[in-house]
N, C-alpha and C positions, 0 to 999 in steps of 0.2 A: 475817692468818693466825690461825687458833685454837690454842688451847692444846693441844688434841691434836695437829691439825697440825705445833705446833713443836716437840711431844714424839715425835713419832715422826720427823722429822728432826733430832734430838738425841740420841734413846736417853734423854733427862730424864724423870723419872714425870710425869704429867699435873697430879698434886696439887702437886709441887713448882713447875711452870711456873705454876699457878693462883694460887699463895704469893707468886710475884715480880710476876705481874702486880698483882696487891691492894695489895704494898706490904708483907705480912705477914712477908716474908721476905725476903732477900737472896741471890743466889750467889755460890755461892765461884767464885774466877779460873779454875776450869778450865772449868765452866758458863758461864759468861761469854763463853768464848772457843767453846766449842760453840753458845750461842745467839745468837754476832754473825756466824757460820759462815752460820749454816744463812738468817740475814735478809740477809745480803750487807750487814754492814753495818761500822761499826767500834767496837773492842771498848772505846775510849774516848769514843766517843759515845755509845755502849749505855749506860756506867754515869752520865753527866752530862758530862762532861768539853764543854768549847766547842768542838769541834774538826768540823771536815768528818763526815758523815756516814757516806760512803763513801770508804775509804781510798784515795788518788790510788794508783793502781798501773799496770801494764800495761797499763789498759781504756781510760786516758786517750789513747793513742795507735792504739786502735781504732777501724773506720765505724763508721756506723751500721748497717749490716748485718751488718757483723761482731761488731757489738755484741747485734744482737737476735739472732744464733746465739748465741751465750753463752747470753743469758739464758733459749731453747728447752731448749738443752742442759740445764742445771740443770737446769729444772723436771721429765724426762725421769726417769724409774725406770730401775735397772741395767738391764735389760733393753735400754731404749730408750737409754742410752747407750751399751750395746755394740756397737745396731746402726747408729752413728751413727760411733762409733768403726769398724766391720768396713769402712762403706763409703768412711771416707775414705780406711783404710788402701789401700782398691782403688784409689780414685783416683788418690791418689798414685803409687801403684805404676803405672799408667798413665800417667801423665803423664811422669813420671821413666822409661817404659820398661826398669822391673825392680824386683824384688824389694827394697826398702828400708825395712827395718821402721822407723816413725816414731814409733807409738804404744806406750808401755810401760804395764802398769798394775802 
């Protein structure tokens, strides 16, 4: 991912993400936790720490297909997770034979 890249999924200025990459600079904990967000990654690994890369969490107990819709989804601009979210909520609501909102945002 480029610098711009992780600046505009971060909201960080470009020059600042260029600063951490170099080594010139540091981020503070909040940037930190914004830039292990946006890499799917974890925020103790990010800064050195020995730990797993990717934080053991719910993903662990997902397929592999439901694993590679995740990581679709992500990549997806609001647009295309809305319509990703509109159509499951159809389904659902099909399958289940009524009305059940599932999806909150």
């Amino acid at each position: 991912m480029s610098a711009k890249e992780l600046s505009d999924k971060t909201g960080i200025p470009k020059s600042s993400i260029s600063q951490y990459m170099s080594g010139y600079a540091k981020p503070k904990h909040d940037r930190i936790y914004l830039i292990a967000k946006a890499l799917h990654v974890d925020e103790a690994w990010l800064i050195g720490y020995d730990v797993p890369m990717v934080k053991e969490t719910f993903t662990q107990n997902l397929s592999p297909n439901e694993k590679n819709l995740l990581d679709i989804y992500r990549v997806l601009d609001d647009k295309g997770q809305h319509t990703v979210d509109t159509v499951t909520q159809m389904e659902y609501e099909r399958v289940k034979g009524g009305s059940t909102a599932i999806l909150k945002k």
